[in-house]
Backbone as CSV, one residue per row, in Angstrom:
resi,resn,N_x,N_y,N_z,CA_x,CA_y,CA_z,C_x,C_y,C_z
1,UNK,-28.538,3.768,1.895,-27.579,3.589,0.829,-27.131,2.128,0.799
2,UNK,-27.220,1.673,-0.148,-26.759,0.150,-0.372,-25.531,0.040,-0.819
3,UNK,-24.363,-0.594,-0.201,-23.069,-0.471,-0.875,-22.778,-1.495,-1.906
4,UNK,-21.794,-1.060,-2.664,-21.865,-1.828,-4.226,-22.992,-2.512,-4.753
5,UNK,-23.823,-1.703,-5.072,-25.280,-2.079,-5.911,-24.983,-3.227,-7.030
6,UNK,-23.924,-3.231,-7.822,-23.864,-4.101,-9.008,-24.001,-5.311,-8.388
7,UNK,-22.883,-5.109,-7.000,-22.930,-7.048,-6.550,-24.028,-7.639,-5.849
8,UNK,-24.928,-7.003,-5.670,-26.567,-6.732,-5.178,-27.535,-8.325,-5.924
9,UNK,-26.898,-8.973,-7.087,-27.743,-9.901,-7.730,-27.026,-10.827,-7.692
10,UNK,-27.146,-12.313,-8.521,-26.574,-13.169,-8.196,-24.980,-12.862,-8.379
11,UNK,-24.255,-13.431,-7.255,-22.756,-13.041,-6.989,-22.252,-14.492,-8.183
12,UNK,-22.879,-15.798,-8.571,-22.477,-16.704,-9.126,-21.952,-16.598,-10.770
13,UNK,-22.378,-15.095,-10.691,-22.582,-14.813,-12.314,-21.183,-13.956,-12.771
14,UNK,-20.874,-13.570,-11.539,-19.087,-12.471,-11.983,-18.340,-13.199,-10.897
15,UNK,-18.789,-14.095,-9.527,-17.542,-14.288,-8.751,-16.133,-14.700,-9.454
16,UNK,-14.830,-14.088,-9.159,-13.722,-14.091,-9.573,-13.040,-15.039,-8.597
17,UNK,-11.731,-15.738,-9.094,-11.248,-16.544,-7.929,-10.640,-15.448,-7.051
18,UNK,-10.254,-14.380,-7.538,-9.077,-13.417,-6.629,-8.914,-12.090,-6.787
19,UNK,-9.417,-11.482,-6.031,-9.593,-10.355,-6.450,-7.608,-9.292,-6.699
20,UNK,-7.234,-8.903,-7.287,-5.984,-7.721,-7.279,-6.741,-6.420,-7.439
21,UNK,-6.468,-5.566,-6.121,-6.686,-4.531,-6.295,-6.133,-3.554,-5.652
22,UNK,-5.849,-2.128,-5.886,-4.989,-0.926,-5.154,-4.675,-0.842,-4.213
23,UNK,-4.024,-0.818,-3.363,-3.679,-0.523,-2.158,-4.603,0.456,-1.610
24,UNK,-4.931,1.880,-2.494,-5.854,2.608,-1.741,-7.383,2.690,-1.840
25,UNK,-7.536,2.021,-2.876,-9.087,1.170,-2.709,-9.144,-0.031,-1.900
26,UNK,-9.625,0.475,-0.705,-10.064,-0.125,0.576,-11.436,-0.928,-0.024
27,UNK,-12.118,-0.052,-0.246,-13.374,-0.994,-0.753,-13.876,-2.163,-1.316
28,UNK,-12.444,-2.712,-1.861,-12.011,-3.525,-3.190,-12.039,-4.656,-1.687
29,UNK,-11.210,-4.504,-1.066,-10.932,-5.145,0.109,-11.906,-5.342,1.343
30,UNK,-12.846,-4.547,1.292,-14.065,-4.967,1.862,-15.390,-5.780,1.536
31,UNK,-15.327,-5.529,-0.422,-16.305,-6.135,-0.852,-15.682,-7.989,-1.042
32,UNK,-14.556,-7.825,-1.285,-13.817,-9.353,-0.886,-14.113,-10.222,-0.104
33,UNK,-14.013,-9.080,1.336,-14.178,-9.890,2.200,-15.704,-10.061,2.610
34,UNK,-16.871,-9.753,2.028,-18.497,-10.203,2.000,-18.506,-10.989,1.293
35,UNK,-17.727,-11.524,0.351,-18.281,-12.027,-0.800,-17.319,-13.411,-0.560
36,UNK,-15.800,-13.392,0.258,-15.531,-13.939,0.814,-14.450,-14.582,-0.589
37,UNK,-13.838,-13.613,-1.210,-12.970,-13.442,-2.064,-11.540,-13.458,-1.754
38,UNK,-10.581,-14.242,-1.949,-8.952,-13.855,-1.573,-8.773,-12.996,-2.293
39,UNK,-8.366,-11.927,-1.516,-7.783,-10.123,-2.373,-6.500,-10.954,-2.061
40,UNK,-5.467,-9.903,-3.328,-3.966,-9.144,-3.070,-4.128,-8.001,-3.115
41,UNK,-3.646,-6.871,-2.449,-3.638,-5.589,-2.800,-2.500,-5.169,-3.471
42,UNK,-1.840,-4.381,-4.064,-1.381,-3.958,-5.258,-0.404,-2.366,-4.921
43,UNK,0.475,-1.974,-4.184,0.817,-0.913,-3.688,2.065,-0.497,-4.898
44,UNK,1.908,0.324,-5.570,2.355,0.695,-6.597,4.076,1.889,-6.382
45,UNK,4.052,2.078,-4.792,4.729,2.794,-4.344,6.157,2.262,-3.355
46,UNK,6.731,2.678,-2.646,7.615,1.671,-2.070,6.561,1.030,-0.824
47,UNK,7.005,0.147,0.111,6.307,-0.332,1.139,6.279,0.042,2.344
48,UNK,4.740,0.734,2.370,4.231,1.613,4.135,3.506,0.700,4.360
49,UNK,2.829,1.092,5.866,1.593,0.518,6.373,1.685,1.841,7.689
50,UNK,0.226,1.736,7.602,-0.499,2.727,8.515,-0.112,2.349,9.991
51,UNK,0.526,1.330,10.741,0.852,0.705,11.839,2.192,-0.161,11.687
52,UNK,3.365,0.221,11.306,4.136,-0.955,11.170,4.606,-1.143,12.247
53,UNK,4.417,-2.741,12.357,4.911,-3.729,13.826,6.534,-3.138,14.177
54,UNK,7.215,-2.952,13.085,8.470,-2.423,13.390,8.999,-1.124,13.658
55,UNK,8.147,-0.177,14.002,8.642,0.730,13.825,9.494,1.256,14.574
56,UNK,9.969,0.592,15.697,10.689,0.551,16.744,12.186,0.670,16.084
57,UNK,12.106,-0.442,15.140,13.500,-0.536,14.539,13.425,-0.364,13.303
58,UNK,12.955,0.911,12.745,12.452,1.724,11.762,12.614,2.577,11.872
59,UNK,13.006,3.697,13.058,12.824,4.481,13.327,13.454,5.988,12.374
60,UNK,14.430,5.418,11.642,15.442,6.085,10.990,15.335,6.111,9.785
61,UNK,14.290,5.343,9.167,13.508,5.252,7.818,12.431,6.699,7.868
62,UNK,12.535,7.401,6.473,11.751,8.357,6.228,9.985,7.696,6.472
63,UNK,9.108,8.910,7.053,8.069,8.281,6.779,6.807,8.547,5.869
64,UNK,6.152,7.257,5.289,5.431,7.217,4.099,4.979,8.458,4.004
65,UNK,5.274,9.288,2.832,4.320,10.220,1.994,4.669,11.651,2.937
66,UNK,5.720,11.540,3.642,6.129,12.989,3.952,7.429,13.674,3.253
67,UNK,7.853,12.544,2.233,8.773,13.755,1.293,10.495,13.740,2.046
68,UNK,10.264,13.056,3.623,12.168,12.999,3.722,12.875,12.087,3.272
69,UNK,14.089,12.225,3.018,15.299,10.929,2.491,16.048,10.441,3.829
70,UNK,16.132,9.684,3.532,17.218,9.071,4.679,17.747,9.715,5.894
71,UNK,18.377,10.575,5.196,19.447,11.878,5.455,19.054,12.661,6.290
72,UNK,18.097,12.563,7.582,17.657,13.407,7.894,18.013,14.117,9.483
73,UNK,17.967,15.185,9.118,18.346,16.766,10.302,17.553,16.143,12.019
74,UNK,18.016,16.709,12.415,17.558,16.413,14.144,15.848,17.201,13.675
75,UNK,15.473,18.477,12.849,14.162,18.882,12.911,13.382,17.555,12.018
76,UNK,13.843,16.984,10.921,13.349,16.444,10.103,12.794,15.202,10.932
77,UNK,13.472,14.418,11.813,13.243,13.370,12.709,12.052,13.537,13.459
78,UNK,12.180,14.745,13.927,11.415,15.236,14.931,9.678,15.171,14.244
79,UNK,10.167,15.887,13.237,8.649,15.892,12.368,8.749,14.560,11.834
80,UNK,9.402,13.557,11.541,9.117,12.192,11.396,8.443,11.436,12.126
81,UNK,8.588,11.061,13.601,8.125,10.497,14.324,6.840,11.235,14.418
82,UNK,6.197,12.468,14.307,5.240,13.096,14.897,3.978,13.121,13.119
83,UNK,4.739,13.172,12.143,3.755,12.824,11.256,2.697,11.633,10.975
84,UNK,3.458,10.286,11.383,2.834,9.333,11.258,1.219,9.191,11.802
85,UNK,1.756,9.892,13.370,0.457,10.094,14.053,-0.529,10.703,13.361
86,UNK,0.219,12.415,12.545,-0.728,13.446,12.215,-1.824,12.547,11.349
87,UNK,-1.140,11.590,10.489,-2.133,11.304,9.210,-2.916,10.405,9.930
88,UNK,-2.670,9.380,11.140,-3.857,8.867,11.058,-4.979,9.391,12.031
89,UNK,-5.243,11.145,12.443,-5.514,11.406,12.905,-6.669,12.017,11.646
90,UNK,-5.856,12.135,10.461,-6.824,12.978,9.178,-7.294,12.023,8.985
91,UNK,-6.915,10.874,9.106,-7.707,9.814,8.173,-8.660,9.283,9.555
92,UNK,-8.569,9.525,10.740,-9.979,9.322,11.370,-11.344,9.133,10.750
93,UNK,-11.869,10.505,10.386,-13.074,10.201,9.851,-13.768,9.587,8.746
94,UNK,-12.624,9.117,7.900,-12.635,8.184,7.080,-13.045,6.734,7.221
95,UNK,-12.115,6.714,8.743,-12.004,5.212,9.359,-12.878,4.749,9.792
96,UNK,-13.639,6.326,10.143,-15.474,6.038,11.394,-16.175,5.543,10.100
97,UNK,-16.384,6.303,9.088,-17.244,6.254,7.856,-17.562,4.276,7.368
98,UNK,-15.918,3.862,7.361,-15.446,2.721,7.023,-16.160,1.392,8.054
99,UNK,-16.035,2.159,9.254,-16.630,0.853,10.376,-18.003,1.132,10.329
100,UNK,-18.903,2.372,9.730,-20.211,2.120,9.966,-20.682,1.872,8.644
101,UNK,-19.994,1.396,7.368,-20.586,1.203,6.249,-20.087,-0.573,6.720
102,UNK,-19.008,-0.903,7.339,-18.503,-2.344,7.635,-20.249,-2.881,8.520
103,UNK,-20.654,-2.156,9.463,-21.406,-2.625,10.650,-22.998,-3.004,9.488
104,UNK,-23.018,-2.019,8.419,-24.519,-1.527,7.768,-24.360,-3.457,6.631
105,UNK,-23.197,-3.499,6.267,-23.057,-4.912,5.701,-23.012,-5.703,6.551
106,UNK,-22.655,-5.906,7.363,-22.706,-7.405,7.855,-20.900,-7.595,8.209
107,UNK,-20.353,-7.061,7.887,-18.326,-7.426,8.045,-18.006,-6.498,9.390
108,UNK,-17.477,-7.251,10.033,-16.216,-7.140,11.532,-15.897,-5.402,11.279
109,UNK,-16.170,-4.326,12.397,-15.510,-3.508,12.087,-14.027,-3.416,12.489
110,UNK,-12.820,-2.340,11.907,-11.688,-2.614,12.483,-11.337,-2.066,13.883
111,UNK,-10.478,-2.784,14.176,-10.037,-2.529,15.835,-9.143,-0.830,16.015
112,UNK,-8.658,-0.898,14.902,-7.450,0.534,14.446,-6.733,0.343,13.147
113,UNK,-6.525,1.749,12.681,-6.377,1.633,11.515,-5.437,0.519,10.248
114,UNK,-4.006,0.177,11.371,-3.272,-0.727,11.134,-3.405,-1.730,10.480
115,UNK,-4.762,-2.089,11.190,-5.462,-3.520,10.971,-6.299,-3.655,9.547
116,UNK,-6.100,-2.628,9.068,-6.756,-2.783,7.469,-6.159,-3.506,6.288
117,UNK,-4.716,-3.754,6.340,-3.975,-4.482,5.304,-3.001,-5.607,6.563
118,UNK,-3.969,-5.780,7.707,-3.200,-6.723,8.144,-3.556,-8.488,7.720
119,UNK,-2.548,-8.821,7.650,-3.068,-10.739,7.025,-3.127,-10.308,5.571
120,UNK,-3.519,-9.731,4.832,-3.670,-9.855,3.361,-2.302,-9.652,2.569
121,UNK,-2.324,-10.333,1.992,-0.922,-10.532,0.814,-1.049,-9.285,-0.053
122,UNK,0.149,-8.483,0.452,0.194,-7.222,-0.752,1.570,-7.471,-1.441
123,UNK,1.434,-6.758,-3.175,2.468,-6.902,-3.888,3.176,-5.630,-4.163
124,UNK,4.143,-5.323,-3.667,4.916,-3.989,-3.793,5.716,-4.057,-4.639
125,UNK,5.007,-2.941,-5.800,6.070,-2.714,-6.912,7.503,-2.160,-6.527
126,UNK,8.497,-2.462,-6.149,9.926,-2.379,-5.935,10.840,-3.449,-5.643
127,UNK,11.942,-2.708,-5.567,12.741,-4.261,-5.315,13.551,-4.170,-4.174
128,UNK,14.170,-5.082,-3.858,15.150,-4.847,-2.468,16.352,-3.844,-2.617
129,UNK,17.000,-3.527,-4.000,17.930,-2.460,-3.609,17.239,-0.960,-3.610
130,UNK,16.014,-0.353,-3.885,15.393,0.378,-4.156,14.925,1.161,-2.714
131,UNK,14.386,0.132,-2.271,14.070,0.105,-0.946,14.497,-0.204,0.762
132,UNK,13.814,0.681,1.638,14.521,0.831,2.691,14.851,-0.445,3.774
133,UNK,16.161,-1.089,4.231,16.281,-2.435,4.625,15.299,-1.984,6.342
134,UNK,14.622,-3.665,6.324,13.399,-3.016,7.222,12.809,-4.621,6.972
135,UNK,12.592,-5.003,8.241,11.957,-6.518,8.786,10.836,-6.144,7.588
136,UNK,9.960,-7.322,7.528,8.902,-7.345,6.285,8.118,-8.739,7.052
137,UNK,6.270,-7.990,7.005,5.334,-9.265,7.209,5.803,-10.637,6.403
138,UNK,5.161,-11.565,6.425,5.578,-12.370,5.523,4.341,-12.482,4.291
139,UNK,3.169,-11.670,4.689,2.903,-10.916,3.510,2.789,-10.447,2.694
140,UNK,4.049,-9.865,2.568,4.514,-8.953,1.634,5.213,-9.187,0.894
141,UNK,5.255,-8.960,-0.948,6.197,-9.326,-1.562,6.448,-8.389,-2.388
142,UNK,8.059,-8.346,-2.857,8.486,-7.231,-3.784,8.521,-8.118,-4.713
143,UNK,8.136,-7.351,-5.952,7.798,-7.784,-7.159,8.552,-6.972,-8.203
144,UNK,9.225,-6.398,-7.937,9.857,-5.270,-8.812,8.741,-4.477,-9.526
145,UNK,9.239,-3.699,-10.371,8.261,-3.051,-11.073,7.421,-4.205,-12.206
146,UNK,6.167,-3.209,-12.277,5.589,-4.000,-13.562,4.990,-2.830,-14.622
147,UNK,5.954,-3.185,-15.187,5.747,-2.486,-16.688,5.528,-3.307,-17.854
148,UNK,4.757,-3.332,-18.767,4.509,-3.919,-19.669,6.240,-4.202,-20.462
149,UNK,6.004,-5.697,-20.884,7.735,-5.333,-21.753,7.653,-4.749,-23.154
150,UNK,6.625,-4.552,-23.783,6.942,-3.747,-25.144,7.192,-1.938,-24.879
151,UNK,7.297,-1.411,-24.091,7.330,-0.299,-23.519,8.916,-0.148,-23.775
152,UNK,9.566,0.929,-24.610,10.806,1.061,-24.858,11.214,2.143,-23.519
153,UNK,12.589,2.161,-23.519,12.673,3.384,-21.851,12.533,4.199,-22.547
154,UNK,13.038,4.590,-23.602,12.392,6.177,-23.907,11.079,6.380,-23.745
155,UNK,10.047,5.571,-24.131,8.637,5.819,-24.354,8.219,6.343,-22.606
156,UNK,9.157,5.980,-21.901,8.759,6.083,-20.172,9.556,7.536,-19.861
157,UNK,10.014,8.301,-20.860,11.260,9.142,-19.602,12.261,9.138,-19.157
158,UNK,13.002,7.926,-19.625,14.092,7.663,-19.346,15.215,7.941,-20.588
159,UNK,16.413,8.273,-19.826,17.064,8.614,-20.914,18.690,8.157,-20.193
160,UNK,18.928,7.396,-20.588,20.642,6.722,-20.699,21.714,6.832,-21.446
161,UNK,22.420,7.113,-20.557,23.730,7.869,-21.284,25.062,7.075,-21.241
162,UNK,25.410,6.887,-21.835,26.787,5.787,-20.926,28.033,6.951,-20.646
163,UNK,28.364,6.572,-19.681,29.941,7.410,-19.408,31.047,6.961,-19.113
164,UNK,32.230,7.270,-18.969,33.249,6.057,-18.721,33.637,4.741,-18.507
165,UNK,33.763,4.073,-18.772,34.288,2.744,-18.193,32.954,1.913,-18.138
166,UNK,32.550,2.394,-19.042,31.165,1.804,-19.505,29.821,1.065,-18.672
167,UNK,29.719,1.858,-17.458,28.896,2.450,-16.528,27.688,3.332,-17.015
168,UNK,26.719,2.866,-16.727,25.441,3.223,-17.245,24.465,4.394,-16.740
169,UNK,23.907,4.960,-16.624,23.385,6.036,-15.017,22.125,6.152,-15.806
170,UNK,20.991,6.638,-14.993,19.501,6.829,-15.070,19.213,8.481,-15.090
């Protein structure tokens, strides 16, 4: 199997200065780095990583993609700290798949999973009051949302009401 067949011919004919691409297209980020492309990745959600350096002093932050708030119960904790592990235990065979399609090109396989969005500049759609206060690579930048500006809030779902003292709510 040959990976990304299109970029298979001369690379002089589409190379881009920079690639932007998903956070969960990994691939985007591998063919970058053969081709020897500066990626940003693009995380459309608040800001995780599969290994954060902090998690020490994180500990009290919900974790990515398990659904708790802040607020959480002595059980909820419990399954906090112990989820992080679970997922990168699912995403194992993903990771094997990833280092032997890395080894079949020619690119560094990774050391652990962590190390997949480590060094690369990602742009996280949110902003600092949105999100949970929490050391940050220097990597990383909040960008607030990006929504096109001709997009009215109604056209999105939103619906604003004003109420007293002329205070606004979502």
């Amino acid at each position: 199997m040959q990976p990304y067949p299109f970029a298979q011919g001369n690379p002089d004919r589409w190379t881009p200065h920079v690639i932007v691409a998903d956070v969960g297209a990994i691939g985007a980020a591998e063919m970058a780095d053969r081709f020897h492309i500066p990626v940003v990745l693009n995380s459309p959600t608040l800001y995780f990583s599969f290994g954060d350096p902090n998690q020490s002093a994180s500990r009290h932050l919900p974790g990515w993609g398990s659904g708790f708030s802040r607020n959480m119960g002595f059980l909820d904790r419990c399954i906090n700290v112990v989820y992080p592990r679970l997922m990168a235990i699912a995403l194992t065979p993903d990771f094997v798949l990833l280092n032997q399609l890395n080894e079949n090109i020619g690119l560094p396989s990774l050391d652990a999973q962590h190390t997949i969005f480590q060094g690369r500049h990602m742009l996280v759609n949110t902003v600092i009051g949105f999100e949970y206060p929490r050391l940050l690579e220097p990597t990383v930048h909040f960008v607030g949302t990006q929504v096109d500006a001709t997009i009215s809030p109604r056209g999105i779902g939103f619906k604003l009401r004003q109420k007293r003292h002329a205070r606004w709510r979502l």
